[in-house]
DOVEXRO-101080 format. One record per residue (C-alpha): residue number from 1; x, y, z. Coordinates in steps of 0.02 Angstrom, whole numbers, plus 32768, in hexadecimal, padded with zeros to 4 digits. Layout:
VOTOR,k,xx,yy,zz
VOTOR,NUM,X,Y,Z;
...
! end
This chain:
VOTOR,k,xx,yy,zz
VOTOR,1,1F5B,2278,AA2D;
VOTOR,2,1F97,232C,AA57;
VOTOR,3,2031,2342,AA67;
VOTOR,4,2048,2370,AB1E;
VOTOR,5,1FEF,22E3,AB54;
VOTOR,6,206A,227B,AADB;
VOTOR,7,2106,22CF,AB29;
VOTOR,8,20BB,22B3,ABD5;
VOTOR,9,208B,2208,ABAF;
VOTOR,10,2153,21EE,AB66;
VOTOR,11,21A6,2255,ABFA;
VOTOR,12,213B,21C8,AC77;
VOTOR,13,2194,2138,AC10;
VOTOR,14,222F,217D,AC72;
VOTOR,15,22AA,2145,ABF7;
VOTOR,16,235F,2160,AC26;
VOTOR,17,23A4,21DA,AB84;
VOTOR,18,2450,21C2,ABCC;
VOTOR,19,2471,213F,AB49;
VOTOR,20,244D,21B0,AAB8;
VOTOR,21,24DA,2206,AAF0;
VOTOR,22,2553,217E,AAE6;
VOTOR,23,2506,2108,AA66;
VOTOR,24,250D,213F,A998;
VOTOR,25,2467,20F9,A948;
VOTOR,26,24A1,2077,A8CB;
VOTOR,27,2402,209C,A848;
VOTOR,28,23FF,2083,A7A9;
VOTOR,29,2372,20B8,A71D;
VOTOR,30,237D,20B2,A667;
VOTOR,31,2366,2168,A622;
VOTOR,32,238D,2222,A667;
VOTOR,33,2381,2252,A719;
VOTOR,34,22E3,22C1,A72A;
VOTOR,35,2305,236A,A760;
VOTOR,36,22AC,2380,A7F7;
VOTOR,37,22E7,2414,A84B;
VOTOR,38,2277,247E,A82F;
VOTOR,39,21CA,23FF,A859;
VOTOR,40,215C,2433,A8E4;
VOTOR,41,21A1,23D8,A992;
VOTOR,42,2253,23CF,A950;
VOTOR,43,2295,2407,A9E6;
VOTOR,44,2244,2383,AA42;
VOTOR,45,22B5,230B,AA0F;
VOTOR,46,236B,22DC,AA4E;
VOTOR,47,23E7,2303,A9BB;
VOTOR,48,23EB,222A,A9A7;
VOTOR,49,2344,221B,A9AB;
VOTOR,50,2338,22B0,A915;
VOTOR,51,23B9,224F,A8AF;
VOTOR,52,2349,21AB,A8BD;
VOTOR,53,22AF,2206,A88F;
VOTOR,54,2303,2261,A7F8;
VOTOR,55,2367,21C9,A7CD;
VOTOR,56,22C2,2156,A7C0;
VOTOR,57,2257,21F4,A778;
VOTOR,58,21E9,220D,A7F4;
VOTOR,59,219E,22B9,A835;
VOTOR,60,21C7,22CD,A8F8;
VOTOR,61,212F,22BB,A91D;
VOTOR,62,2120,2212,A8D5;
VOTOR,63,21B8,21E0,A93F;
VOTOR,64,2186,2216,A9E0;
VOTOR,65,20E3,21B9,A9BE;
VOTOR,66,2134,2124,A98A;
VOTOR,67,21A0,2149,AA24;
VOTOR,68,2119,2127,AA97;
VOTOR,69,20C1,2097,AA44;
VOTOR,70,2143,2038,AA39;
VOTOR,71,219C,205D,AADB;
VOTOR,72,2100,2060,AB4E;
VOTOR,73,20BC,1FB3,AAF6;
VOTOR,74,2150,1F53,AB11;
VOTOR,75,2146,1F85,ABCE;
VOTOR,76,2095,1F2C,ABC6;
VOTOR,77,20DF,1E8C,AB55;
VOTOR,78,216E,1E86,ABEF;
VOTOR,79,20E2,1E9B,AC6E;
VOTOR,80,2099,1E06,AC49;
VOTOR,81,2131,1DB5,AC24;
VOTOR,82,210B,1DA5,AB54;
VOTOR,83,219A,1DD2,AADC;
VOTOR,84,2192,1E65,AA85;
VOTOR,85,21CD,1E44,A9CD;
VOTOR,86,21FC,1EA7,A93D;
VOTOR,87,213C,1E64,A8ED;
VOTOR,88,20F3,1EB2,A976;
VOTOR,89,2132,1F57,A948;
VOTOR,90,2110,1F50,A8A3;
VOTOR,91,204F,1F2B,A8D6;
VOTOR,92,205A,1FB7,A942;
VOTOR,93,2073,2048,A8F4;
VOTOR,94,2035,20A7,A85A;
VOTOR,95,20C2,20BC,A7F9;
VOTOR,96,212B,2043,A75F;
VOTOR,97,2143,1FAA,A7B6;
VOTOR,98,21F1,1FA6,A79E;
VOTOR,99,221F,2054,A7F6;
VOTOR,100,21BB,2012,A885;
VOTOR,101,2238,1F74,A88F;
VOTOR,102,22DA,2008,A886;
VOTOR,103,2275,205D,A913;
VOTOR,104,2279,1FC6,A96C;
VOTOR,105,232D,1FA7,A950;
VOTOR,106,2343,2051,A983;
VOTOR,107,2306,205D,AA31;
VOTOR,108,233D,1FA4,AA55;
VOTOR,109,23F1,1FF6,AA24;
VOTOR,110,23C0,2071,AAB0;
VOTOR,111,2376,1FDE,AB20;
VOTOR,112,22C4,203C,AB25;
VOTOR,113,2284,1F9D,AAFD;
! end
């Protein structure tokens, strides 16, 4: 996906970033932070968000996608009235299976999903 149709597609989610704000990810990761600063579409993430996605290793890119999978398929699990588990992230998305679970966490943490 291109990436303005991915922020477009995450900017329709309309998710309330107020609670970044006032919320301090709890995340934890075995291993160094990865320093992401200087990635393409760094700046398209809320400083929280940036600590997630350097905290779990992952490019920003791969957050923002994750972002949207996750957020915009638990709307459709809610929709028809399914729960939306931490398995069915981890089937998801295209990444270790066990930083898809802390993305979970994550933006349940947020209440995204």
């Amino acid at each position: 996906m291109q990436f303005d149709k991915l922020m477009e597609n995450i900017e329709n989610l309309n998710l309330d970033t107020e609670l970044l704000d006032r919320t301090t990810p709890k995340i934890n990761w075995k291993g160094q932070p990865l320093s992401i600063s200087h990635l393409p579409h760094y700046d398209a993430l809320h400083s929280k968000e940036a600590h997630v996605a350097s905290t779990l290793r992952l490019t920003p890119i791969q957050y923002l996608t994750s972002k949207n999978t996750l957020v915009s398929s638990a709307r459709r699990y809610i929709q028809k009235s399914l729960p939306f588990r931490k398995s069915d992230a981890q089937k998801l998305l295209r990444i270790d299976v066990n930083k898809a679970s802390k993305l979970w966490e994550f933006f349940m943490q947020v209440k995204w999903i």
